[in-house]
C-alpha positions in Angstrom: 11.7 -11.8 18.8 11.5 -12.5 14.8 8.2 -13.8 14.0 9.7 -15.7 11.1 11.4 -17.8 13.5 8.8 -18.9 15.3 6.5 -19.5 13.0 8.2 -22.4 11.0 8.5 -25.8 10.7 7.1 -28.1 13.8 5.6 -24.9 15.7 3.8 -23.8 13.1 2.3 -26.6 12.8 1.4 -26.9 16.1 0.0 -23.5 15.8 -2.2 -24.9 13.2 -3.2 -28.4 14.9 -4.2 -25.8 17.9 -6.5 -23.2 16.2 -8.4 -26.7 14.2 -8.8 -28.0 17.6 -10.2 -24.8 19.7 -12.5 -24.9 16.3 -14.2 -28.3 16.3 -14.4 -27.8 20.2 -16.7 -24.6 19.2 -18.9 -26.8 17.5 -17.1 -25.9 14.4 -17.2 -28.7 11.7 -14.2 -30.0 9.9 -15.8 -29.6 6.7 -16.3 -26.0 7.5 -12.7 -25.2 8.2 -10.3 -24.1 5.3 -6.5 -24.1 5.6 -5.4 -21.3 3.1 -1.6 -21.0 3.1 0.2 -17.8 2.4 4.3 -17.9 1.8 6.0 -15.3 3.3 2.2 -13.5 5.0 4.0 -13.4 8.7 7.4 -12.2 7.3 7.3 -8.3 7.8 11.2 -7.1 6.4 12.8 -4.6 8.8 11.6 -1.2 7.6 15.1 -0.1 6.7 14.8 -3.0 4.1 11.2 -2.1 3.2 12.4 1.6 3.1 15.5 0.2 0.5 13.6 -1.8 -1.7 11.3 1.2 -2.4 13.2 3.8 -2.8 15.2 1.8 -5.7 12.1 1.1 -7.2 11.0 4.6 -7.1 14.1 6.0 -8.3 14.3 3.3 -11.2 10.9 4.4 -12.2 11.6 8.3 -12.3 14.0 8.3 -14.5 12.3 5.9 -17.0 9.1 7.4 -16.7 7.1 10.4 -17.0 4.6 11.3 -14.7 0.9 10.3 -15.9 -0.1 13.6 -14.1 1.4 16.3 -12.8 -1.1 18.3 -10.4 -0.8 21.1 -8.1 -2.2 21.6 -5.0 -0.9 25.3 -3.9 2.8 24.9 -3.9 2.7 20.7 -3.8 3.4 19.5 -6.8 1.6 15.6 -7.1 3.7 14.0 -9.8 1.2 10.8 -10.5 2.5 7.8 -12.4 0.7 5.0 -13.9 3.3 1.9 -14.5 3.1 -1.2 -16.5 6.3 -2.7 -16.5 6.6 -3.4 -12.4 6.7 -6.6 -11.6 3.3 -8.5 -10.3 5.1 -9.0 -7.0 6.2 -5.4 -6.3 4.1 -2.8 -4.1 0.9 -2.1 -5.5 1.4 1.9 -4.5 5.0 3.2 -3.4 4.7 7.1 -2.2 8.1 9.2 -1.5 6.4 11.9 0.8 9.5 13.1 2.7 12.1 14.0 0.7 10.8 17.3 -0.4 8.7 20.0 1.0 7.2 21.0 -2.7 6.7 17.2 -4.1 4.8 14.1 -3.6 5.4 11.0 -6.0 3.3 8.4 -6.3 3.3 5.3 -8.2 0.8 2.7 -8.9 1.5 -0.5 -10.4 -0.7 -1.4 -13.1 0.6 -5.0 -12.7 -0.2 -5.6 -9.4 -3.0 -8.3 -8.9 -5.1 -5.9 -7.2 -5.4 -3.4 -10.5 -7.0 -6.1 -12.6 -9.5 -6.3 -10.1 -11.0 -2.6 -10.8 -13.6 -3.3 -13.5 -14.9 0.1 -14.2 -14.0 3.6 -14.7 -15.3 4.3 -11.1 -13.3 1.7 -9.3 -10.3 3.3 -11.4 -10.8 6.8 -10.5 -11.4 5.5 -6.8 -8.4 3.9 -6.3 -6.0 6.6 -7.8 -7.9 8.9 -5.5 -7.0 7.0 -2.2 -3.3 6.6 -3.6 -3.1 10.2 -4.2 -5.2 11.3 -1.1 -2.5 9.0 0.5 0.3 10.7 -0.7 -0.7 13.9 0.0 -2.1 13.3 3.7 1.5 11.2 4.3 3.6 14.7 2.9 1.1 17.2 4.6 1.6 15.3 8.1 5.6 14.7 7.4 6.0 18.6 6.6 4.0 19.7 9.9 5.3 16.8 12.3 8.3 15.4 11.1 6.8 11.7 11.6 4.0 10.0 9.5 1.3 9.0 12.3 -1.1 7.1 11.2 -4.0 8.8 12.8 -2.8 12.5 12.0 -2.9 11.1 8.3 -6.4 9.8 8.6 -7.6 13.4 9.5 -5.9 14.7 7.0 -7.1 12.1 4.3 -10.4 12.5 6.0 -10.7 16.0 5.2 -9.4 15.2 2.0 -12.5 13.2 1.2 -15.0 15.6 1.4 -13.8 17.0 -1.8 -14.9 16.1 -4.9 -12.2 15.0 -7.4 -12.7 14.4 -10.9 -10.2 12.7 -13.3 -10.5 13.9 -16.6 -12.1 16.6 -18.7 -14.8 18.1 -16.5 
């Protein structure tokens, strides 16, 4: 069943009309209620397309850039970059964690929305450190499972965070 399908035209707004009526019938007053609508927030791509679409970004990116940092963590290398030219639409963080048993990549777009939202140094380092943690967690759980499962890279992220990390000279 592909949710994009069904949630168009006449039955979604049917959909609509239903969840503003079950609303007022709460008690809940029209005034209160806010229609926000989001193009394209049901429409999940297959993940071989999702898979696709990364991977040509990534590659695109590696051989234009150079890392921003290039850290090891025992034999891992975490080749970090920081780009400005991605487009405002493309994946805030794309991490290749599988290819290679010795390297994680990660990229963060610095022209994503959400980046313009971190107002301090703290926020920065913050958010590079979940990207990174991310990445790392993703490629330590791929090399001892084969699979990335969500919770097995929560545990691993989760140990993760109980380390300090420090950007910079410190």
């Amino acid at each position: 069943m592909q949710l994009p399908a069904i949630l168009q035209g006449d039955s979604l707004k049917r959909l609509l009309q239903g969840a503003v009526d079950a609303l007022r019938r709460s008690g809940c007053s029209t005034a209160d209620i806010t229609v926000v609508r989001v193009p394209g927030a049901f429409e999940i791509p297959s993940q071989g397309l999702i898979k696709q679409a990364n991977e040509a970004l990534k590659n695109s990116i590696v051989k234009r850039h150079k890392p921003d940092l290039h850290a090891r963590i025992n034999d891992l290398a975490v080749l970090l970059y920081l780009v400005d030219d991605m487009s405002l639409n493309d994946p805030y963080v794309i991490i290749e964690s599988t290819e290679s048993e010795s390297s994680v990549v990660i990229i963060i777009n610095l022209a994503h929305p959400h980046w313009s939202q971190l107002t301090n140094k703290q926020s920065i380092e913050n958010f590079v450190r979940h990207c990174v943690y991310d990445g790392v967690s993703e490629w330590k759980a791929y090399l001892k499972t084969k699979k990335i499962d969500p919770d097995t890279v929560k545990l691993i992220k989760d140990n993760l965070l109980r380390i300090p990390f420090n950007l910079g000279n410190t």
